[in-house]
C-alpha angles and dihedrals in degrees: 000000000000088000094055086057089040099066102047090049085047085052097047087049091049088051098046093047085049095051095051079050095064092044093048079050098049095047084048089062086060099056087085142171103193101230111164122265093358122032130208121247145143101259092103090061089051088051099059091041088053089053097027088055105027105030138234103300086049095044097055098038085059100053089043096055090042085058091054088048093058094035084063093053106264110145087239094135134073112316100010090297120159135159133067080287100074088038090053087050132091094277096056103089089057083043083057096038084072103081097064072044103076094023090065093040089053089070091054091124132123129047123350092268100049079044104048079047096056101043092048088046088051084052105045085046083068099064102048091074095028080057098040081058115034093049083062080067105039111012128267098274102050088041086066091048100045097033108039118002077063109052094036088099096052093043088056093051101032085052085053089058108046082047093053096040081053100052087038103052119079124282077245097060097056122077 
């Protein structure tokens, strides 16, 4: 009988922790640079911790569910954008790309290096399909320049610190 109470209890954790994802995920989108067509912001490194903490079935459920948040209309994304709209933009491929995103970065365990590999794999895997989109905007090259060359510096640095905050953390925190 105690096992019958256990895993709704289990259910409604798992849904309330997916639910402050999408909300750490959502405050992420507002921390901007306002780069054209695609702006900067912290919501890759979001991403990876999503993934890195609460492994892959929680990172992308959240995610998910921060994708269904905006669909509706909420201004989840960057700048405060909701709607199809947004999804349907330049931006919405790397909203998209995502979801790889935290479903790599929720096998980041192991050793520094397994785990460096795999964050910077979770955050490369956002931009295949954030490129694929957005050069159906802007072109292919430029694509490349505004989409990628840019935010090569902050990839770098935002993949460091999803790496450190994971081998930092307690064994207990990781999943």
């Amino acid at each position: 009988m105690a096992l019958a109470l256990t895993a709704p209890r289990q259910g409604l954790r798992f849904a309330g922790l997916v639910l402050l994802g999408s909300t750490v995920l959502a405050a992420s989108a507002q921390i901007a640079v306002p780069f054209w067509p695609v702006p900067a912001t912290m919501q890759s490194l979001a991403v990876l911790l999503l993934g890195a903490f609460g492994g892959a079935r929680f990172g992308v459920a959240s995610v998910l569910l921060y994708l269904a948040e905006g669909a509706i209309g909420l201004p989840v994304f960057a700048n405060g954008a909701g709607g199809i709209a947004a999804l349907a933009g330049p931006t919405g491929g790397y909203l998209i790309g995502f979801l790889p995103a935290a479903w790599i970065a929720g096998q980041a365990r192991g050793g520094w290096l397994r785990s460096g590999a795999m964050l910077l794999a979770a955050h490369l895997a956002l931009f295949v399909p954030g490129l694929l989109w957005l050069a159906s905007f802007v072109g292919v090259e430029r694509a490349l320049m505004a989409g990628f060359v840019l935010f090569i510096p902050g990839t770098v640095v935002k993949t460091a610190l999803a790496l450190v905050a994971l081998r930092a953390a307690p064994a207990g925190w990781r999943r």
